[in-house]
ZAMARGU-4260 file (C-alpha; in steps of 0.2 Angstrom, whole numbers, plus 5000, padded with zeros to 4 digits):
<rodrens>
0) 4336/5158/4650 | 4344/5164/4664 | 4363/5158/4670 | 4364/5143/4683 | 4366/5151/4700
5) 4383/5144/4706 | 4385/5157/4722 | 4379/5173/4725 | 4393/5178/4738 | 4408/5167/4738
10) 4416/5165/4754 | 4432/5173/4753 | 4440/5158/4766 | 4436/5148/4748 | 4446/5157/4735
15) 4452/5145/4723 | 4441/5131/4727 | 4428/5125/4715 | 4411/5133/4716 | 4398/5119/4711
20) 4381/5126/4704 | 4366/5120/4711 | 4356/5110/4697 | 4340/5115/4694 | 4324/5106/4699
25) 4322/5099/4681 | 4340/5097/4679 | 4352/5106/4668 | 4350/5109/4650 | 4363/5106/4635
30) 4362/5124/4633 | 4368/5130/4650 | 4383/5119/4649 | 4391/5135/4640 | 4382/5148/4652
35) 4390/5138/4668 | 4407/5150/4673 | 4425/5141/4679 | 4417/5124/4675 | 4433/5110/4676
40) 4437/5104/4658 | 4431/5091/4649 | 4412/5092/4659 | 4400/5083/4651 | 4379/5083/4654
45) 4370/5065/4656 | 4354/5063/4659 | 4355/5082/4665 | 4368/5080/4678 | 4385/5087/4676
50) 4397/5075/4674 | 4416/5079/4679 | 4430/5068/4674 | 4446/5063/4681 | 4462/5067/4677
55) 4466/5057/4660 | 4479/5040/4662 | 4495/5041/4648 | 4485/5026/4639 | 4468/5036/4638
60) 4480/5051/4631 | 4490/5041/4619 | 4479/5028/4611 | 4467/5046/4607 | 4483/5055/4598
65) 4487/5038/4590 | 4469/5038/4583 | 4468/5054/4581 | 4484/5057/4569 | 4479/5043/4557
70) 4461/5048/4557 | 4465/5066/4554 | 4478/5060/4538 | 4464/5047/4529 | 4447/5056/4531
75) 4441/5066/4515 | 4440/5084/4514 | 4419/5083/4517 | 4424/5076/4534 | 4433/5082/4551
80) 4441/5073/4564 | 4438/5082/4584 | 4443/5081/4601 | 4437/5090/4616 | 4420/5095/4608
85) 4404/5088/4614 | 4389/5081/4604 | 4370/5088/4608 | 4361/5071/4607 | 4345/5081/4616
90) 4340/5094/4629 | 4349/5087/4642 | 4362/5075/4636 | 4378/5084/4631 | 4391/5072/4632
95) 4411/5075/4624 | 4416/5059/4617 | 4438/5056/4616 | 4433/5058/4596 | 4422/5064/4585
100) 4420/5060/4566 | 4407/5076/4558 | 4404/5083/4543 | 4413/5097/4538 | 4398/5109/4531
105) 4393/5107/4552 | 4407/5120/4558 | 4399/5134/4558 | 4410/5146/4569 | 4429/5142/4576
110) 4421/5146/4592 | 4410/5130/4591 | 4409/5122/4606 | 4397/5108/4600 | 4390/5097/4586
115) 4371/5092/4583 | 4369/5072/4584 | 4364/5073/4565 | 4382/5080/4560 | 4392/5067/4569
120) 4394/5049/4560 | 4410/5041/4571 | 4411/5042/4591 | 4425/5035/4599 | 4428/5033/4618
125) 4443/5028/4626 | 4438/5018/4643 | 4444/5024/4659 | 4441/5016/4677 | 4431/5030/4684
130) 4420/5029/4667 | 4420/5013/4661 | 4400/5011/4666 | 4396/5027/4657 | 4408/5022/4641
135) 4401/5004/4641 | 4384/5005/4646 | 4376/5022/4644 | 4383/5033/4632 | 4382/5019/4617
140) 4364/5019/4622 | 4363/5038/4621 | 4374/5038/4604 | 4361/5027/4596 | 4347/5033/4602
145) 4354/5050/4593 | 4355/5039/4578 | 4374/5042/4578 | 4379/5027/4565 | 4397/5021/4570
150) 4402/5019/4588 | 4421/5014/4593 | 4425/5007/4611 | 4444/5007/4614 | 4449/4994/4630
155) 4467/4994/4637 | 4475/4976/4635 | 4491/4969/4640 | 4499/4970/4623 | 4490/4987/4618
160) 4473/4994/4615 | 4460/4984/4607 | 4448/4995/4597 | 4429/4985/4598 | 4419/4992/4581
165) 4401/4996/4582 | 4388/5000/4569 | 4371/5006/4573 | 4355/4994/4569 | 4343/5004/4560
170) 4328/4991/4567 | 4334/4990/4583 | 4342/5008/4586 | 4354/4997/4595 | 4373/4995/4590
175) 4379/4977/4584 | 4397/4972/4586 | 4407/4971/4570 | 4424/4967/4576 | 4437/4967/4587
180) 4453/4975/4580 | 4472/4974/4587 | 4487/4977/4576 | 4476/4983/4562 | 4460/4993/4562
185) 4451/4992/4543 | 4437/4997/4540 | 4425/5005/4528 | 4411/5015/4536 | 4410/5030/4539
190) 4424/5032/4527 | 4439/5021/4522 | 4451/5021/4537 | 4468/5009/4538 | 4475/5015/4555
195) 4489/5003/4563 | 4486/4999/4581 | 4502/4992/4584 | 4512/5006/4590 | 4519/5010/4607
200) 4524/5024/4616 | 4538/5032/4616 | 4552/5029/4628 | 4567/5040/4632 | 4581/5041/4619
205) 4570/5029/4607 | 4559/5029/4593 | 4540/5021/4594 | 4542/5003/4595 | 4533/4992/4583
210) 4527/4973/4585
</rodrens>
């Protein structure tokens, strides 16, 4: 398979901008997301359209490093806790999720870019205004479709994040809301995890604040 054309000449009066590729008829495939040069970071491919996100809010940032930390400190060895890698759910849906939860035996290579469907048991995605349609509505429907089995939604709120706990309905292929989490996030699938929710960010000169 052949690279995505992007431009054959680029016009010199556009040095420095961002060259788009054109999609092919069929759209693109999960595989030329790594063949596509200068794409921006964090591109993901839906339904085989290339998805480009918007520069990240502090919230979105912190409440991934605050799962992200006590995720990495409580999983067992078998297990690995990712950011910034995407998930192959099919031939053209490639999406990154905030965090990953995948078996261990998966990494094949530190030059990984990706994990198959089969090898990731946790998603979690963060909602973001310019996203909040795709992390509400159609990635949880690709996600179980994959048969990924746990699915975390984290929503901003006024006193903090509120992390909303999924688990996939085998009969169904659907995922049914288990709880609702706050101060305290417990649970026991995909593996024992006790993570505190009630931390803050840090402002100047003080340590994290803690309600």
């Amino acid at each position: 398979m052949s690279v995505p054309t992007v431009v054959e000449r680029p016009d010199p009066e556009l040095d420095g901008a961002v060259l788009l590729p054109m999609p092919p008829q069929d759209g693109f495939t999960a595989e030329d997301l790594d063949r596509i040069p200068d794409l921006p970071r964090h591109t993901e491919l839906i339904d085989g359209n290339l998805v480009f996100v918007s520069p990240q809010k502090f919230f979105h940032m912190f409440a991934i490093t605050l799962l992200n930390r006590q995720m990495d400190a409580q999983v067992p060895e078998d297990l690995i806790v990712c950011r910034e890698m995407t998930a192959v759910l099919g031939k053209r849906q490639r999406p990154e999720p905030d965090l990953m939860l995948v078996r261990a035996s998966a990494l094949r290579d530190l030059d990984d870019t990706w994990f198959a469907a089969e090898d990731v048991l946790l998603v979690v995605e963060v909602v973001s205004p310019e996203s909040e349609i795709r992390d509400r509505v159609r990635k949880p429907l690709l996600y179980a479709e994959a048969g990924i089995p746990h699915f975390w939604l984290v929503e901003q709120e006024e006193r903090g994040l509120a992390v909303h706990v999924y688990e996939l309905d085998r009969l169904t292929d659907r995922y049914s809301l288990l709880g609702v989490y706050r101060d305290r996030l417990k649970v026991s699938g995909p593996c024992h995890l006790d993570i505190d929710l009630t931390q803050r960010p840090r402002t100047r000169g003080q340590a994290p604040s803690q309600e």
